[in-house]
N, C-alpha and C positions, 0 to 999 in steps of 0.2 A: 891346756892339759887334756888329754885325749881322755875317751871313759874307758873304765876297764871293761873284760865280758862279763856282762850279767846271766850267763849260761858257762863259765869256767870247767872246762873240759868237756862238754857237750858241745863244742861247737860245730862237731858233722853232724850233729841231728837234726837240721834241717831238710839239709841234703838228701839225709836217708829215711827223710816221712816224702820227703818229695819222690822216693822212688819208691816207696812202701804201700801196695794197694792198702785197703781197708781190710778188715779180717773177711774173710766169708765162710757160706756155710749154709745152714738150712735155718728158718724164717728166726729161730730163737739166737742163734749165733751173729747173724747179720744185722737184729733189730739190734741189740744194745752195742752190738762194735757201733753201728752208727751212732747214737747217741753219746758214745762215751768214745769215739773217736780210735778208736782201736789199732793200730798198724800191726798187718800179717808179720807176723817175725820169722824173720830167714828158718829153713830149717835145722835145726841142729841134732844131733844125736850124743850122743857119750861116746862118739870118738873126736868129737871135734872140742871135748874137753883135754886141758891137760893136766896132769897126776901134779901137784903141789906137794905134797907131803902123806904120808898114811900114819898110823899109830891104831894099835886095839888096846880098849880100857875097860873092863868088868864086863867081858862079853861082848863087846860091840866093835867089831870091826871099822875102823872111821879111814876117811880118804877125802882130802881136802883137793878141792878142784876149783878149775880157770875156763874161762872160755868167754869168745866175743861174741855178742848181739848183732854187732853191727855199726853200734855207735858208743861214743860215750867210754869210758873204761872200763876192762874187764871188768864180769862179775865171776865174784868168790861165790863160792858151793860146798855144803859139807854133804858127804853120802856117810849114813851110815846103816850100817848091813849085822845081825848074829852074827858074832864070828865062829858059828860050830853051824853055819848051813851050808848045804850040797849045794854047788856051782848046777847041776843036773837036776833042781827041783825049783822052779822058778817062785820067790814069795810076792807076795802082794807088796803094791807104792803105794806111799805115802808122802804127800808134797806141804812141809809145814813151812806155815807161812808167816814171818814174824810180825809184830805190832810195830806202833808208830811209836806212841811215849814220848814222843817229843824228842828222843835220841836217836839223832842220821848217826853219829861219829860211828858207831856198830853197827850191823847189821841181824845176820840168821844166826850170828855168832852166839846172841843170848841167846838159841834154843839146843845149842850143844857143847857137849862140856870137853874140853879143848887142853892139852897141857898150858897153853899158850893163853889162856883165857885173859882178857883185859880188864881191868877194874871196871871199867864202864859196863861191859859185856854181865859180869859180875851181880854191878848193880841192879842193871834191869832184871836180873833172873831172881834176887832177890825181894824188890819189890812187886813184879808183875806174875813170876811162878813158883814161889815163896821156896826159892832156890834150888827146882828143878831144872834137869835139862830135857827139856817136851821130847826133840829129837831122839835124842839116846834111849828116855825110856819106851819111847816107842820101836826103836829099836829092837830091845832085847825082849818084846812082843814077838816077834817075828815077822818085823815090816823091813822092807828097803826103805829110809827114810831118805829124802834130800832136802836140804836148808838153805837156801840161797839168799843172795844178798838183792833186794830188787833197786830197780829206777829210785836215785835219790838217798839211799843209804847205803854206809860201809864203804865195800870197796866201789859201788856205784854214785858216791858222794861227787858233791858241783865240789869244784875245789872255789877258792875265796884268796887270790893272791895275785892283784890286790881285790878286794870286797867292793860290788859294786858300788854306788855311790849310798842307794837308800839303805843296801845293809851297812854300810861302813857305817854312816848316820847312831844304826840302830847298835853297832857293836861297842858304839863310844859312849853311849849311856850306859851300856852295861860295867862297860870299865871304868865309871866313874861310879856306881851304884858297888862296884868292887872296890875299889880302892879307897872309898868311905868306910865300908867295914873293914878294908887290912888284908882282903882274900885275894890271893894271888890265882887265877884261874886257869887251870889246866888248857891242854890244848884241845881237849874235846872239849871241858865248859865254854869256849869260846866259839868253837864251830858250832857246837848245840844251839848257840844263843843265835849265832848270824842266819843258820836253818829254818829257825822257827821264823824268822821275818820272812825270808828268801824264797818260801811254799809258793806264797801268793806271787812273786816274780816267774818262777816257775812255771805256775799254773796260768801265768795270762800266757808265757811262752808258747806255751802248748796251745792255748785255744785259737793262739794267730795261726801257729803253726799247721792248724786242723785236727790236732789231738787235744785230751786230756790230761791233766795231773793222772786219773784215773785210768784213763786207757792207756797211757806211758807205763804204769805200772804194772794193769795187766799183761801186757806186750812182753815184759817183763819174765814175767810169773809164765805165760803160753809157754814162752821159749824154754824153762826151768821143766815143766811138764814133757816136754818133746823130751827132753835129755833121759827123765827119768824115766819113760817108758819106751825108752831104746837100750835102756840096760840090761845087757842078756840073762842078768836071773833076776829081771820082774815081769811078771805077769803083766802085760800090758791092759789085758781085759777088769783087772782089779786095781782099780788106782783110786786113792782118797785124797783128801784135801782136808787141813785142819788148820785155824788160826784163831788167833785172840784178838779180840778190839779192831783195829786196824786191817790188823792180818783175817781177822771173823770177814769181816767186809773183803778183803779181797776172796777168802775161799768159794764167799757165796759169787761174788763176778766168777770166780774161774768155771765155778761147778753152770752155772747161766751158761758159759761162752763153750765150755767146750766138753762133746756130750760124751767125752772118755772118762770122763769123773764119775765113779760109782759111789760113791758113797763121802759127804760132806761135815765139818763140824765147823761151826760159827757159833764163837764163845764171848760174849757182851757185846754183840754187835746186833741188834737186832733191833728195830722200832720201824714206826712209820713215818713217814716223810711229814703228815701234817701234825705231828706229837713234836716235832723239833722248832716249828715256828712259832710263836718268835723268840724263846728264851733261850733253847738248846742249841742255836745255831752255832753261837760262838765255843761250845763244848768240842765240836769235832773239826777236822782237817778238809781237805781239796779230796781227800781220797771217798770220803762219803756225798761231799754237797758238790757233784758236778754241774753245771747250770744247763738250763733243760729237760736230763733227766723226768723230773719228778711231772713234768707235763706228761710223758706218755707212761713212765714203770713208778708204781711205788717201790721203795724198799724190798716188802714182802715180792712182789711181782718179780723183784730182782733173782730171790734168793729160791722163788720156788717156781721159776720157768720149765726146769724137768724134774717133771715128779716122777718120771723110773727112777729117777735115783732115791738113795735113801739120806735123810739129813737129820742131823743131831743138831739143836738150840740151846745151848747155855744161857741163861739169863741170872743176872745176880740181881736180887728186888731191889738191893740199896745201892744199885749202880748211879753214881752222882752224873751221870754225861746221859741220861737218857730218862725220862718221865716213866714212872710206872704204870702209867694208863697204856703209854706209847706200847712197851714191851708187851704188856698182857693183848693187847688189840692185835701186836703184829703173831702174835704166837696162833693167837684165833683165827686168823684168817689164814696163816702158814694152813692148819688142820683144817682148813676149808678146800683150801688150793691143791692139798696133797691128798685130798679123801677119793679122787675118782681116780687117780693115779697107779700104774703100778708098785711104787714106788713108797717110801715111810714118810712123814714128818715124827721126830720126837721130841717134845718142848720139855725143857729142865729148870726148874728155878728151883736159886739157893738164895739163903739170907745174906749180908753183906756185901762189900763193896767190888766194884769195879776192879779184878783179878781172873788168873786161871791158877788156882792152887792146886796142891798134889790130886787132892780128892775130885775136881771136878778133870784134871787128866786124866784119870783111871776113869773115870765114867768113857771120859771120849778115846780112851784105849780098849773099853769092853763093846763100844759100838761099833767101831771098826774091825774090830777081831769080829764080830758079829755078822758086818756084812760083807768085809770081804776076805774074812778066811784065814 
């Protein structure tokens, strides 16, 4: 019996890290592509997107879009724009970035509200942004928003047909741990489940390969930014970045990697690298604990490489995936690191759990209208 691919529809990206320089740049762009493995991503603009479908819903102009990386299967994009603004008055972008949660089957889909919207999509928006859609209301802000789907979720999903050997292993206890309680599982409950083992497959993928789980991602997210600020009514000189948990973590890599981010929000995503060992490590994913790393950048280092820019901190104090000492520590050293800067830090703590609820988007809606207009 031959094995199946343990990379299922990624299997040109090797190919294409073997032709992919390293990102470059200047000395803050080139350190952490190194470290986290970064592959320069083809360029793209928003004409080498293609139009999927469009619909306007309470003001918001939305346009679902397509386009190729390079490798891998397309990735899905949602834009959405006011739809009462002048084509001849270009608004500021906005690049949100979704969380992990442990749900690949969706993607940026949880942060916009879709006639088409999936129950999974659904779910997370419920649990995670207490059934906002981040995207849209930042929309009718007066932002270009775009939502994409990165490396590893949605429509950038490993497909599993047949499941490599150690996920298959791991998907047959789940269908027995199912079919003891009588629960017939969806066909995302089972992808979610094969996902969650398949990271760490992944993630060795990528280190042979020369990349990261992380720098695959950012690679990702680079290419999403290019699109968005080639679109002729956004201001390319005002471009933000916002995410939660997962997505908190990639805003701060993107705003590190690439110095057209003016202004950043990282929402429970925030500590220092030695607050994680040894209890918190099994809390988080391949996207925050790349190995090596934490030898030259902590965390903080990550998140506050350019202090022109200006960045917002959400922290929830009863965040179960991060040490209180951890957050308050990385908040303090953020305001060290961002004091001789042109640039802000703002540190935010709320009581409660690990979320981005209505009330802390409007805070990260009043920062960005703040700094970039």
């Amino acid at each position: 019996m031959s094995r199946p691919s343990a990379i299922g529809g990624y299997e040109d990206w090797p190919a294409y890290l073997r032709s992919a320089p390293l990102l470059d740049g200047d000395a803050h762009t080139a350190r952490l592509a190194r470290l986290l493995g970064v592959p320069a991503p083809r360029p793209l603009d928003v004409g080498a997107a293609r139009v999927v479908r469009t619909w306007e819903d309470d003001g918001v102009m939305a346009t679902e879009l397509e386009w190729q990386t390079g490798f891998g299967p397309p990735t899905r994009a949602w834009r959405l724009a006011p739809a009462d603004a002048s084509p001849d008055t270009p608004l500021p972008g906005v690049l949100a970035l979704h969380c992990h949660a442990g749900v690949k089957w969706v993607g940026a889909d949880r942060l916009v509200q879709t006639p088409w919207s999936t129950p999974e999509a659904e779910r997370v928006r419920a649990s995670s942004y207490e059934g906002r859609s981040v995207a849209s209301d930042l929309a009718r802000r007066g932002f270009v928003v775009l939502a994409h789907d990165t490396f590893a979720w949605g429509s950038r999903r490993v497909t599993f047909d047949p499941p490599p050997w150690r996920t298959r292993d791991t998907l047959d206890l789940h269908e027995q741990a199912w079919a003891a309680g009588g629960h017939t599982p969806t066909a995302a409950e089972r992808y979610d489940a094969a996902a969650a083992q398949h990271e760490s497959t992944l993630a060795k993928a990528a280190g042979l390969l020369g990349t990261s789980f992380a720098g695959t991602v950012a690679h990702d997210d680079l290419a999403a930014l290019g699109v968005l600020a080639s679109m002729p009514d956004v201001d390319a000189g005002r471009l933000g970045v916002v995410g939660f948990s997962g997505g908190g973590g990639r805003a701060a890599v993107l705003a590190h990697l690439d110095p057209r981010v003016q202004a950043s929000v990282v929402v429970c995503m925030m500590t220092t690298f030695a607050s994680l060992v040894p209890a918190y490590l099994d809390a988080h994913s391949w996207l925050l604990q790349t190995p090596g790393l934490a030898r030259e950048l902590d965390w903080t280092d990550v998140a506050a490489a350019r202090t022109a820019h200006h960045q917002l901190v959400i922290s929830a104090e009863d965040d179960a995936l991060f040490p209180r000492d951890g957050m308050h520590d990385a908040d303090a050293r953020l305001a060290e690191l961002f004091a001789a800067g042109p640039g802000s830090h703002t540190g935010v703590f709320v009581p409660g759990p690990h979320r981005f609820d209505a009330a802390m988007q409007a805070t990260a809606g009043e920062f960005l209208t703040a700094h970039l207009g």
